[in-house]
N, C-alpha and C positions, 0 to 999 in steps of 0.2 A: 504493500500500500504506500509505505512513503516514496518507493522508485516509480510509483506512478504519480504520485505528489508532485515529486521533484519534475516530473515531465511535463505536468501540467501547467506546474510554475515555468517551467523554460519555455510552455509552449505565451504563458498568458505574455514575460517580457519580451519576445520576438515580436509579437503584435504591436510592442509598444513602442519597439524600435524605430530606426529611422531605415531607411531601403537609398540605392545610389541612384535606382528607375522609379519612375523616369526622372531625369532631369531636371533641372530647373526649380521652382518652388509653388509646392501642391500641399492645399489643405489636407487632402487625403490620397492617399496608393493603396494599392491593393496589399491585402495581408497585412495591414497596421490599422487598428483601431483608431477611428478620428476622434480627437481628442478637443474640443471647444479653445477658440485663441491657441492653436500650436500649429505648426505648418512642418511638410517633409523637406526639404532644403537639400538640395544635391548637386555638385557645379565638377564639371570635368578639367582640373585645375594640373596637370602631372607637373610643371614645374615649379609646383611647392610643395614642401613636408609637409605643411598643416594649413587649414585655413580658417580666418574668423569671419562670418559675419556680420556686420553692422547695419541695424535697422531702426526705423524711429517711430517709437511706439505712440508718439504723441508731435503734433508740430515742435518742433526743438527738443525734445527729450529721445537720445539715442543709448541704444541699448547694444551688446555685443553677444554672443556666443561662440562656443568654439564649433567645428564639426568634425565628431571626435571619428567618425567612421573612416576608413580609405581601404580603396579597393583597385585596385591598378591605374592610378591617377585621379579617380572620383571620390571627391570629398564628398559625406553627409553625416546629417544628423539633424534631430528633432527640436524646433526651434520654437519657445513660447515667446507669444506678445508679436511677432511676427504676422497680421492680420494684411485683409484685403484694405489697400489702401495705402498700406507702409511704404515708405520711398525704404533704400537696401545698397547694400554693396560687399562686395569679398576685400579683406587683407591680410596679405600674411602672415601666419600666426608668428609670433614672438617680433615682428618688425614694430618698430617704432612708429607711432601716427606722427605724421607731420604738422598735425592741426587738430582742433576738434572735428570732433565724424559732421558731416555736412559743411564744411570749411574746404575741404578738401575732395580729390577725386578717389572715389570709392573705385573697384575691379567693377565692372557691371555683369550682373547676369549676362551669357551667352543667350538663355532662355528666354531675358523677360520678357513679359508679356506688355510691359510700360515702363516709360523711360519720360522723368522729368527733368527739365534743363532750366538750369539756371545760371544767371550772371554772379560769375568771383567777382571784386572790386576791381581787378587787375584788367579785368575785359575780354579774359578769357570763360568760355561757358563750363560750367561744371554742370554731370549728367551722374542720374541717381535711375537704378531700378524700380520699380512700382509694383506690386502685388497687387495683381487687378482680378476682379470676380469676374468671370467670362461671361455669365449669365445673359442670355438675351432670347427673347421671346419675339422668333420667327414668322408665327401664326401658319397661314398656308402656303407661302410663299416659299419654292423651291428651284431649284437649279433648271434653265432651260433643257441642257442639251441637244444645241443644235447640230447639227449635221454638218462634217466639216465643209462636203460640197454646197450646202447652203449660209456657209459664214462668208460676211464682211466685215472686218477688225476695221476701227476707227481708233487710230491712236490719238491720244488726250494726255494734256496736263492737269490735273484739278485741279490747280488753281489758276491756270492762263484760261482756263475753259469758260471759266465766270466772270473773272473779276468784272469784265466789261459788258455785261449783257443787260438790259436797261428794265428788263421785266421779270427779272429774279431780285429781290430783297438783298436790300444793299448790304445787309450784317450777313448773308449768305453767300454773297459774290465771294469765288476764290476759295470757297470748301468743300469737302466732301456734302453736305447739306444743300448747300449751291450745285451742285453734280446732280445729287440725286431730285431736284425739284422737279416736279413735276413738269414745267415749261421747259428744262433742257432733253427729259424723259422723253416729251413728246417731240423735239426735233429730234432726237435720236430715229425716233419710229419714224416719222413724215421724211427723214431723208433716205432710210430705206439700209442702216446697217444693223451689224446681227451681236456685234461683239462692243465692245468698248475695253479697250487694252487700255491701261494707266501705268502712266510714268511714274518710277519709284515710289511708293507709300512707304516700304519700311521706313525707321524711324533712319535719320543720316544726319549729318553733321558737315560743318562749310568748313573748309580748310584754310589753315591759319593765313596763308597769301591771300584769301579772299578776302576776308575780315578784314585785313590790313588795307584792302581796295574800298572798303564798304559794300564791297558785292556779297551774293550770296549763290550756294551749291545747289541752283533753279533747279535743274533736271532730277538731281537727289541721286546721282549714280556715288553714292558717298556711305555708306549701310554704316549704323551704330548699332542696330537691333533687328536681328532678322522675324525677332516675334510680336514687333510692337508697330504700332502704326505711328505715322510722322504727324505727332499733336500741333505743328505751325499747322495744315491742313483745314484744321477744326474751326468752328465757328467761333468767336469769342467764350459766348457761355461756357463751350464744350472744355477750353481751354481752362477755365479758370476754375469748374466745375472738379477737373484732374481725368486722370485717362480713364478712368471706365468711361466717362460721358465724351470721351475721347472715342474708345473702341465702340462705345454705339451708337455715336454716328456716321462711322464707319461703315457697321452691319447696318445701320437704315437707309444708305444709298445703295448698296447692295442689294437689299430686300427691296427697294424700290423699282432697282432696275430690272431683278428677276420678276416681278410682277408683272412688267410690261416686255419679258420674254426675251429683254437684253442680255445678254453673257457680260460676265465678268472677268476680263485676262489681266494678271499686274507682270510688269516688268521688275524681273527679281536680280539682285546682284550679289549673287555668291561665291563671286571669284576673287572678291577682295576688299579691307574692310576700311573704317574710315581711321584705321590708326596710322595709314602711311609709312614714310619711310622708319627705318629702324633709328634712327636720330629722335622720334618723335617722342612723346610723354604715352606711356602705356593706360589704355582706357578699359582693356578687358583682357582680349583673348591673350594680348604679348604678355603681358604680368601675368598670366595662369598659366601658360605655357606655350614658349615661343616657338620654340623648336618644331613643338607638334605642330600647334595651328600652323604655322607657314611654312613656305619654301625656300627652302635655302641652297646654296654653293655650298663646292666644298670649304670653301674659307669662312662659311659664316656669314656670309652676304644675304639680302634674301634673293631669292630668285622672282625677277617680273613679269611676267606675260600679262598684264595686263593695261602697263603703262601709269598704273597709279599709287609705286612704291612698295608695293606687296600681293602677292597672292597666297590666295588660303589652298594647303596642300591636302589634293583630292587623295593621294597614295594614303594616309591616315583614315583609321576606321570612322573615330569620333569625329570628323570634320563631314563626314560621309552623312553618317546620323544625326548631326546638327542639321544638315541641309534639308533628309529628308522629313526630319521631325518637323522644321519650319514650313514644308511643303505639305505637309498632313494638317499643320495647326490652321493654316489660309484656309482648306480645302474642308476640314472640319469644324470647326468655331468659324469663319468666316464666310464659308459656303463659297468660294472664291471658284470658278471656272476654269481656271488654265494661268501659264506661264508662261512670258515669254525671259528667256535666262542669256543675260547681257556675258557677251564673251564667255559664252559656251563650250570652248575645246576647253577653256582652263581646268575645267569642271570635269574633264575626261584625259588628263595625262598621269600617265602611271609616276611610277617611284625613279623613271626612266625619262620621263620627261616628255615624252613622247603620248601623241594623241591615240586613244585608244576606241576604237568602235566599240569594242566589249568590256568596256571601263568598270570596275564593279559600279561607279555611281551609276551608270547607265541600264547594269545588268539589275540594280535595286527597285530605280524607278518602275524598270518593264516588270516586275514580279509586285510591286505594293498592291495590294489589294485598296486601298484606299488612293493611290493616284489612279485608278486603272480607270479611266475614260476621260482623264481630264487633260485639254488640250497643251501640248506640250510644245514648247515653239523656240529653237535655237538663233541665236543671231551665229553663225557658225563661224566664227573667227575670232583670232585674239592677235598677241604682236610676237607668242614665241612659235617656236620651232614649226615649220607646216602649219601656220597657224590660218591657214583659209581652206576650209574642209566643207565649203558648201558640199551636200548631194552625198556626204558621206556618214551621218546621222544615222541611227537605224531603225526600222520602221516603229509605228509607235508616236514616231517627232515631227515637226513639218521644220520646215527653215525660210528664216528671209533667203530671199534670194536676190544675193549682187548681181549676177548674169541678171536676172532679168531687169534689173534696174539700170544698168547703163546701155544693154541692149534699146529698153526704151528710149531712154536719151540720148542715145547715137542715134537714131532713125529718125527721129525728129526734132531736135535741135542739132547735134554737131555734124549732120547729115545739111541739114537745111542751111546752117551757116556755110560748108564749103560750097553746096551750088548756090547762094546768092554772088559769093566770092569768085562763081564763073567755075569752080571746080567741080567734082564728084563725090556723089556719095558711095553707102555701103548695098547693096543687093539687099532684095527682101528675103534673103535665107535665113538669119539671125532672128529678125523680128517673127518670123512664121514658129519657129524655136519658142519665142516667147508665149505667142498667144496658143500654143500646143501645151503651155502648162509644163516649159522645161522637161519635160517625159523623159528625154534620153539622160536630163542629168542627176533625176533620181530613181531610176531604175536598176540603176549599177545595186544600190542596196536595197531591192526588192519594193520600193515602193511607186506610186503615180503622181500626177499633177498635183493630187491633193497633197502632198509635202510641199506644196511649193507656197509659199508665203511671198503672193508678187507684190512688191513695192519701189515704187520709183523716187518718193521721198520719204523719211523719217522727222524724228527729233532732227537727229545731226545731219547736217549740211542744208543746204536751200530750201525752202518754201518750192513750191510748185511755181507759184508766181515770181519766185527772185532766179527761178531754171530759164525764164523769159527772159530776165529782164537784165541779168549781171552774167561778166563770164568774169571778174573779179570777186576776189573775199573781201570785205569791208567789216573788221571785226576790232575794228579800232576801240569801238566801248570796251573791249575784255580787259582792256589795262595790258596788253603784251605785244603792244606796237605791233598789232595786224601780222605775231609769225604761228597764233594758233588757227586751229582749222585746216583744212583739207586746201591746196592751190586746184587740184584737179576736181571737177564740176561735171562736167561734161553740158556745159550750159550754153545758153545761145541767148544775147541780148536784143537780137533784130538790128542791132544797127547802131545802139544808142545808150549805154551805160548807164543803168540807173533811171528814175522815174523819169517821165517827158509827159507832154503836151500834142507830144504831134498823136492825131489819131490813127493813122494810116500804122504807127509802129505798134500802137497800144492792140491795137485791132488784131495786128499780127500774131501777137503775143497770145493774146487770149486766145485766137484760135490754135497755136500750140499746147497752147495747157487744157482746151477741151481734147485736142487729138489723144494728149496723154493720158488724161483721166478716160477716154472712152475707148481705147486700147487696155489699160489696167484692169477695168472694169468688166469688161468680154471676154478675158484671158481667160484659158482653165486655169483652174488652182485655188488658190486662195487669195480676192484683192485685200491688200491694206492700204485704209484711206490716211495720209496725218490731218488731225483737226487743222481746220483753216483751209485745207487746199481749196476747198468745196463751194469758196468764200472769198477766193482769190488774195489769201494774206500775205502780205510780205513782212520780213522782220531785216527790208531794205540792205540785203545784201551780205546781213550776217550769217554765217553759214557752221557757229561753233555758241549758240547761244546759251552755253548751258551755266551762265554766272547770269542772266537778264532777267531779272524778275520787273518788270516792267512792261510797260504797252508795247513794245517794239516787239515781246513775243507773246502777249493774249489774246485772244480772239478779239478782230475787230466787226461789232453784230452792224455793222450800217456802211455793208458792202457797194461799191460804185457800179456804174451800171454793167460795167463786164464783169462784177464778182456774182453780180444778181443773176447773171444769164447763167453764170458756173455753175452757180448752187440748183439750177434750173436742170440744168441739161445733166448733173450728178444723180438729182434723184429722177430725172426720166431712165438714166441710164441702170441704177439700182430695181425699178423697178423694173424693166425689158431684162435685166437677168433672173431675179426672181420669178419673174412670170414665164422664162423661157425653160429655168431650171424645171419648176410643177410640172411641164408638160413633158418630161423625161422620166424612165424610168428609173426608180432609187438607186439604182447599182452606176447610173453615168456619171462624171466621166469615167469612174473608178477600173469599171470593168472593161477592157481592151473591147468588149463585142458589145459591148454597148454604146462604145462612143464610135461618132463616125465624122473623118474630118476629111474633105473634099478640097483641093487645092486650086483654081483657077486661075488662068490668066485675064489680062484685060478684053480677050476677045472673047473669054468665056468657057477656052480648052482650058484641060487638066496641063497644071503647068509640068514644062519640059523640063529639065537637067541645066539646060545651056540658061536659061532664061532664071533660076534659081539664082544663080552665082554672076549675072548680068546686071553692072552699077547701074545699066542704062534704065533695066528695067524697075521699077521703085513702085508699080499696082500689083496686088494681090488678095483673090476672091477668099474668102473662105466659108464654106459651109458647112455648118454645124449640125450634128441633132444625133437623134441613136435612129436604129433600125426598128425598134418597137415607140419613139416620140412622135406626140401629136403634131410636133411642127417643130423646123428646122429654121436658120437663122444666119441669115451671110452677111458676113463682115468683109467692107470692102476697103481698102488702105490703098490711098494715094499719096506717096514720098514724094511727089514731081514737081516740080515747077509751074505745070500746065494744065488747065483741067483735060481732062482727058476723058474720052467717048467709049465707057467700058459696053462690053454685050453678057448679057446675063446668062448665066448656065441654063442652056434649056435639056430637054430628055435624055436628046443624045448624048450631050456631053458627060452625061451620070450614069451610060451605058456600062456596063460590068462590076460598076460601083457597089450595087444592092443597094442603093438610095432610091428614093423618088419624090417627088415634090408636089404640093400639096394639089387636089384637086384644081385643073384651069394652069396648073404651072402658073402662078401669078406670085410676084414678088409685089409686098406692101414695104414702102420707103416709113422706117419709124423715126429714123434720126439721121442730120448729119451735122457734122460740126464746123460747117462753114460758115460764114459770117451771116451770108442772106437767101440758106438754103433751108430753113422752118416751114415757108411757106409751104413748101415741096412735102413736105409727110402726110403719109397718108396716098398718096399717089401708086398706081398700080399698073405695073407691067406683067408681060409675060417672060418666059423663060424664051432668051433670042432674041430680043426686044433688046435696044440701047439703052442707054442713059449715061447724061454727062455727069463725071462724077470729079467737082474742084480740087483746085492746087491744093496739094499738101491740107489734106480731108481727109475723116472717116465716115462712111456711111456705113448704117445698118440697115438691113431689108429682113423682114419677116415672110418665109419660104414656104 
């Protein structure tokens, strides 16, 4: 009887124990008894013997404990007075405090779920952990899952996306709250996209050259918390209220936007943190353990691929599991949709340095039962070794795609600048490439069009409208005498550097940015829009805006009359794919016998070989649809100079094809994008039948 006593008693203090899983700091874990005011406290710290601590049970009253547990680098132990609400930090045990606890910069949670910052007298920010109740009550509101063949990603800043919109609530302009209102809700839907990707939310921090500029780190590619949301964001209230009313306003633009059947993608940065170079002051991971979290030389240096003083090293199990547990926490507490993961090979090169298809991070993601449908989206390049792996992803991922981004703006701007200039351009073999949905370039790794994430602009580099209007960077406001940024654009100004007056150039312009937006948008694959293009914004030639918190990159809502025709002919064009996609069967373009892609020339034959690789020739047909679709859809591209008198594929020319064309053989004109071709829609020919189709135009006909 007492050797079962005794068992009982060991069994009751193991319950009461602290545990090192999960992570981070939890009211309760499995297998320990929750215990009112005591929290499980766990931090993966290997380059320290011991760790304390420090939390504030009250405004100004801080408290410490040790955590007596350790298990191959993971400190814990059970921590009273430690509640929801506590600002917190780690330090090394027996190390001397340099100040009283909140005076000073605490280790931060790797985990926390919130992170409050405030100003030292010195001018530098000091940032504190937060013990937040995750609590939030959903209602009915759930995850769309859309279909990747029916997504279009509309990348956004949350706070450039509001500040300036004159019919959202001026204390909401610039927040998550502002995001989620209902009037920006409803332009989402009336302009006809499916996703809404957001720039950095983790929580980040501006780097000390910034500060010193009075600028600040806009884009947030800067990460201090991969499990807390970035409280500037927030609405005032939300802010002053502390992060819970921080994280739920978060989850109410979310839930606002899953109502209205919008997807949620955030742009995550897990290749490297905001502590920079190794000279800098340790905020978390280097004070708990440097070695491990990052990369280093053999000499101790770290090793960079990512160009912003540090990467976090993928070869490491716990840096693995910190990722994926942040990608589970978006995915589960936040109901978040997909990712898209900034500088993505970083996040896949071995202990070798070298980029791995079957990276275990890669091999983890494919096996979570809990990532497993949600949309996965690499920017597929970093600055080390083979560091531009577009098409080599493995299935499962989609990718931006550079080929198709400068493909586009070769074809129609640096195409169009050397024939004004009396020169040549490129053959339509490249662009035909493109609007196939890249096929050949992710096939190599078992996958279709749908990996292809087309986009012709982002955040970084030009506006759609400054791909018009600059073949220069003007990035003078960054403070670094115009030498950051990309020199190379592939841009085309028409003539004229910078904004004008003449109309004849402005005219030109805009109908290159309708060509491009209605070639992106037609494409297989997947389009991505950037906020503004739609709207025609410029941010006048800066092309590295990522310190601008200002109007030069917010949305400007009182568009000129060529940004009003853009936004016009974006959501004509959104819908004419949606409405073309319904009329296909669910498996196109995915399934090779499903899609069917007809190539013609300007007279209306299946294009030849010679004529493919011909700069001369710069028209080309294409018709689209499946074998079992209710109607097909020809997209006709003219790169030329001249308008020019195409003939429309009739019977014949579809002979062997196993296509056929809709009852009457009659092509309906839905769009084109030439300056004073509107009139014309709606207009119907036969198959055989001409039509003149303008210089340097896209038309669409419904088949």
């Amino acid at each position: 009887m007492a050797d079962l006593t005794s068992i009982e008693q060991g069994q009751a203090v193991a319950r009461r124990v602290s545990r090192p899983f999960p992570l981070g700091v939890r009211n309760s874990v499995p297998g320990v008894e929750a215990a009112p005011g005591t929290a499980n406290v766990s931090v993966y710290a290997p380059g320290l013997t011991g760790v304390d601590v420090y939390f504030e049970k009250a405004p100004g009253d801080w408290s410490s404990a040790p955590l007596r547990g350790s298990v191959a680098g993971i400190h814990h132990g059970r921590v009273n007075g430690l509640t929801y609400g506590s600002r917190y930090g780690f330090w090394p045990a027996g190390k001397e405090l340099p100040g009283q606890p909140g005076s000073f910069q605490l280790l931060l949670d790797p985990y926390g779920r919130g992170i409050d910052e405030v100003q030292h007298p010195d001018g530098v920010p000091l940032f504190f952990s937060v013990h937040v109740d995750p609590s939030f009550d959903w209602g009915t509101a759930h995850q769309p899952h859309v279909p990747w063949r029916d997504t279009v990603i509309y990348e956004a800043h949350v706070r450039g996306q509001t500040m300036l919109h004159p019919d959202i609530p001026e204390e909401l302009r610039g927040t998550y709250a502002g995001m989620g209102h209902p009037v920006m809700v409803n332009y989402f839907k009336e302009l006809g996209i499916t996703a809404v990707e957001l720039l950095p939310v983790h929580f980040h921090a501006d780097e000390a050259h910034l500060r010193e500029l009075n600028l600040t780190n806009y884009w947030g590619y800067n990460t201090l918390g991969f499990f807390a949301p970035h409280a500037a964001y927030a609405t005032k209230a939300a802010q002053a209220a502390g992060p819970k009313a921080v994280q739920d306003e978060v989850k109410t633009m979310i839930k606002s936007l899953h109502e209205a059947g919008l997807e949620v993608i955030l742009d995550v940065v897990y290749n490297h943190t905001a502590e920079g170079t190794k000279d800098q002051p340790a905020l978390s991971w280097r004070g708990l353990g440097d070695n491990q979290y990052y990369r280093h030389d053999g000499e101790g240096r770290y090793l960079d691929t990512t160009g912003c003083g540090n990467t976090l090293d993928f070869s490491q199990p716990r840096v693995i599991q910190m990722t994926l547990d942040s990608l589970r926490h978006w995915v589960q507490d936040y109901q978040v949709d997909g990712f898209r993961f900034d500088l993505a090979p970083a996040l896949c090169r071995g202990a070798d340095g070298r980029f791995d298809p079957r990276h275990p991070f890669l091999v983890a993601v494919a096996a979570d039962p809990v990532l497993h449908g949600t949309k996965l989206i690499a920017e597929p390049w970093d600055i080390g070794p083979d560091g531009w792996q577009t098409g080599n992803f493995p299935p499962g991922w989609a990718e931006w795609n550079d080929r198709y981004r400068d493909t586009a703006r070769d074809f129609w701007l640096r195409d169009r600048a050397a024939l004004d200039a009396g020169g040549t351009g490129s053959s339509v073999a490249r662009i035909a490439g493109s609007l196939a949905g890249s096929a050949d370039l992710f096939a190599r790794s078992g996958r279709t069009a749908l990996s292809s994430v087309n986009m012709v602009t982002a955040h970084d580099g030009f506006t759609l409208a400054d791909l018009t209007s600059y073949e220069l960077k003007h990035n003078e406001a960054n403070g670094e005498d115009n030498r950051d940024g990309s020199s190379e654009n592939r841009s085309y100004n028409h003539g004229l550097e910078g904004p004008t007056e003449n109309r004849d150039i402005a005219a030109r312009r805009a109908q290159s940015a309708r060509n491009i937006m209605a070639t992106l948008v037609m494409s297989l694959g997947v389009p991505m829009i950037t906020a503004g293009d739609e709207l025609g914004r410029t941010q006048q030639g800066n092309n590295n805006s990522y310190c601008q918190d200002s109007p030069l990159t917010w949305l400007n809502w009182d568009p000129d009359e060529n940004g009003r025709r853009m936004l016009e002919t974006t959501r004509t064009l959104l819908r004419l794919r949606r409405e073309f996609l319904a009329s296909q069967p669910y498996r196109f373009p995915a399934d090779a016998q499903e899609a069917s892609l007809l190539w013609f020339d300007e007279f209306g034959q299946p294009m030849a070989l010679d004529r493919w690789e011909d700069p001369n020739s710069r028209v080309v047909q294409l018709l689209v649809g499946s074998h079992n679709g209710m109607l097909r859809g020809l997209l006709v591209l003219n790169g030329s100079q001249n308008d020019i008198e195409i003939t429309l594929p009739d019977a014949r020319a579809l002979e062997g094809s196993g296509a056929a064309l809709n009852e009457g053989h009659a092509y309906e004109l839905l769009l084109s994008t030439a300056g004073d071709e509107q009139s014309d829609t709606g207009k119907r020919l036969r198959g055989g039948e001409k039509d003149l189709l303008p210089a340097n135009s896209v038309s669409l006909y419904r088949a």
